[in-house]
N, C-alpha and C positions, 0 to 999 in steps of 0.2 A: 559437566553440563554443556552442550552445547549451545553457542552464541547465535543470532541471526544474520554476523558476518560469516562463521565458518557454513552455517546453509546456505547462505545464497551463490559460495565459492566453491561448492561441492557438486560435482559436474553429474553424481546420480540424481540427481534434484533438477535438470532443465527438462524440459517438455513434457514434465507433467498433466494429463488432463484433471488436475486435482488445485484448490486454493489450497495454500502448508503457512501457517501459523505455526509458531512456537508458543507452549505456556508456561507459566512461572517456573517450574522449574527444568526448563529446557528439554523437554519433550512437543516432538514434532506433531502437528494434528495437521491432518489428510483432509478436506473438503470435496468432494464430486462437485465438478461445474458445466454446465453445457456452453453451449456455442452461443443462445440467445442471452446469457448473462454477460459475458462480451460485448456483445451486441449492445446492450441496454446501455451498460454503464461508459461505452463509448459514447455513445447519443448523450445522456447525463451531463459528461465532460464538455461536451461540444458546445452544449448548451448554454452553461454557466459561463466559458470562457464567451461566448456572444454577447451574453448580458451582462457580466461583468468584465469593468474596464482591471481591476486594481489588482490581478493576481491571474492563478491560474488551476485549474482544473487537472486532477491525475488518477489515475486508474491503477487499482491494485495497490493503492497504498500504504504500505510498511507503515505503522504507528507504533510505538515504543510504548508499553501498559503496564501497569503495575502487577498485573497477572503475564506478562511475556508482549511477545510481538502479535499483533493484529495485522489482519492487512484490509482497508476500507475499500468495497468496490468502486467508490467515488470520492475523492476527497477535495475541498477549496483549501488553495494555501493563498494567503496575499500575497505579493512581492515580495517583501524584505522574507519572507520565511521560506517561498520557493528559491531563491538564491542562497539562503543560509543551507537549504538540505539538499542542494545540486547534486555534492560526491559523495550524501552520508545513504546507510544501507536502510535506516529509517527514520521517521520522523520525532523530533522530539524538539521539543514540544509538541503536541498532537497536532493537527490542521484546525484554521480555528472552523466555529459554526456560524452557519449562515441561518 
């Protein structure tokens, strides 16, 4: 089964024009993405970290699921949880909701 560290360390997996999720049972899922979906959920990030003081704002965010890895195209994390997941490859606990 592979892990969500062994894909993100797998050099055929960079510059994909595709989101790559893993599911439960480590199988890779393909997403088509364009250039405006970038776009947006940069804007999204930009936004949140303006308005909020207590955390930070991220893009393409690895979330660790009970069905495999997700990746959120925006996510808030507070402080104490954006410093806890600095060098990890996802989040876990998930980021909280706003």
């Amino acid at each position: 089964m592979l892990t969500w560290e062994q894909l993100c360390d797998d050099k055929r997996f960079e510059d994909l024009p595709f989101k790559i999720e893993l599911n439960g049972r480590g199988q890779i899922i393909m997403s088509p993405t364009r250039y405006y979906r970038g776009k947006h959920s940069n804007r999204i990030a930009s936004l949140l970290e303006e308005h909020q003081r207590w955390g930070e704002g991220s893009v393409d965010c690895a979330v660790e699921t009970a069905d495999g890895v997700k990746v959120a195209d925006v996510a808030w994390l507070s402080t104490g949880l954006a410093k806890k997941m600095r060098n990890a490859f996802a989040c876990s606990p998930a980021p909280q909701k706003r």
